[in-house]
Kinemage of the C-alpha trace (Angstrom):
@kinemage 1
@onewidth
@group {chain A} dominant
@subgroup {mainchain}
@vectorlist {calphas} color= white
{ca unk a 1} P 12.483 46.462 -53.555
{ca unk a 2} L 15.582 47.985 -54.941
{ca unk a 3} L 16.101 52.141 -55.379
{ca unk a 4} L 15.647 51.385 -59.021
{ca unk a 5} L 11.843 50.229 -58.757
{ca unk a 6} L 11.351 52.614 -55.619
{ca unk a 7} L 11.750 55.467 -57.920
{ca unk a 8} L 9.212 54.141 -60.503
{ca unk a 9} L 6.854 53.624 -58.008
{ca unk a 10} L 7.214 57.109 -56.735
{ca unk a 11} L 7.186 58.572 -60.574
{ca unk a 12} L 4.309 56.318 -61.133
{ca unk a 13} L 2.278 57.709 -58.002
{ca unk a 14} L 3.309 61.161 -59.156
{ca unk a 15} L 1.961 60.829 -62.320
{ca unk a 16} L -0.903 59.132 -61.058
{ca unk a 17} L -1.545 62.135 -58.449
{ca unk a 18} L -0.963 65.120 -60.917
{ca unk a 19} L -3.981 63.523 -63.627
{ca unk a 20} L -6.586 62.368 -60.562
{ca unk a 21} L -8.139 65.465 -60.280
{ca unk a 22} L -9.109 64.910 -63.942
{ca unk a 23} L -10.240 61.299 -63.192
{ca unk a 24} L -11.966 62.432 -59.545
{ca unk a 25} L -11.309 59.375 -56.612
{ca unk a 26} L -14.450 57.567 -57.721
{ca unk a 27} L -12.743 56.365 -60.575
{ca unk a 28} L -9.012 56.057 -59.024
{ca unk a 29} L -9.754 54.557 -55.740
{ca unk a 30} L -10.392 51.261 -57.062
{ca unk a 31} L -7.861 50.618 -59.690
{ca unk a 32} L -5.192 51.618 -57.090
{ca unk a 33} L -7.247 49.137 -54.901
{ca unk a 34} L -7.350 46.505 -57.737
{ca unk a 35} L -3.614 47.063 -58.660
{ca unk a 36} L -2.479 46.991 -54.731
{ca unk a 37} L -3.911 43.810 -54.399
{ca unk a 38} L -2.555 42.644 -57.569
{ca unk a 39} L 0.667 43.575 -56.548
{ca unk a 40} L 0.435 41.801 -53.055
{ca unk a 41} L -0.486 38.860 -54.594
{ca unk a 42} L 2.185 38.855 -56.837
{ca unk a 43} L 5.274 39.532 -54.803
{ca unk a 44} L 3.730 38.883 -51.480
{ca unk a 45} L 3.605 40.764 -47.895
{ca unk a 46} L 5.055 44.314 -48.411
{ca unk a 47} L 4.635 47.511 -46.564
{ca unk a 48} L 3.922 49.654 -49.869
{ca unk a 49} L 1.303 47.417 -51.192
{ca unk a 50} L -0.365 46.944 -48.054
{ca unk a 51} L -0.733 50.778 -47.751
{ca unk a 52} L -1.867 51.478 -50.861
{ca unk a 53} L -4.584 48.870 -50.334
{ca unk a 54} L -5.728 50.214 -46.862
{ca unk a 55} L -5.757 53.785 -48.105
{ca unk a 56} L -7.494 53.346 -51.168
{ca unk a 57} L -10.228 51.334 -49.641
{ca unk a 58} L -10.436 54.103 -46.824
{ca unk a 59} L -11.157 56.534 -49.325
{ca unk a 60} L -13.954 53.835 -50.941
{ca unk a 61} L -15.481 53.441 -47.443
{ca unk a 62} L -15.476 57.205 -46.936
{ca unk a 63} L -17.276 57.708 -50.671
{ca unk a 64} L -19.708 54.994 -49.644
{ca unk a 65} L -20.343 56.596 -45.992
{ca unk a 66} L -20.600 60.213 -47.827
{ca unk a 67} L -23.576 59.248 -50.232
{ca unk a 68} L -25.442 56.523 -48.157
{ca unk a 69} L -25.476 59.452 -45.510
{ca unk a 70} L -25.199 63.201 -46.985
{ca unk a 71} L -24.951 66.085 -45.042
{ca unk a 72} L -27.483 68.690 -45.863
């Protein structure tokens, strides 16, 4: 990945981060999942797709953990 699609990836995730509070991580977590995936499959092994896809379905696993089990 050049320093031309680096930085469209990083305005892209900062766009993405400054309007998820409106959207909550319910909602996000799985179209960044979705898109990661798409992306790996697309242009094969990388190390920012493959992050994006483990973190996002951390946070799923998390959501899933927090309301199969709530604290009260």
């Amino acid at each position: 990945m050049g320093p031309i699609e680096s930085f469209a990836l990083f305005l892209a995730c900062l766009y993405i981060g400054s309007e998820s509070p409106r959207f909550g991580p319910s909602v996000l977590a799985p179209v960044i999942l979705l898109s990661s995936l798409a992306f790996l499959y697309a242009l094969g092994p990388s190390a920012i797709g493959f992050g994006l896809a483990i973190g996002s379905g951390w946070i799923l696993l998390n959501e899933m953990v927090e309301r199969a089990t709530p604290l009260r």
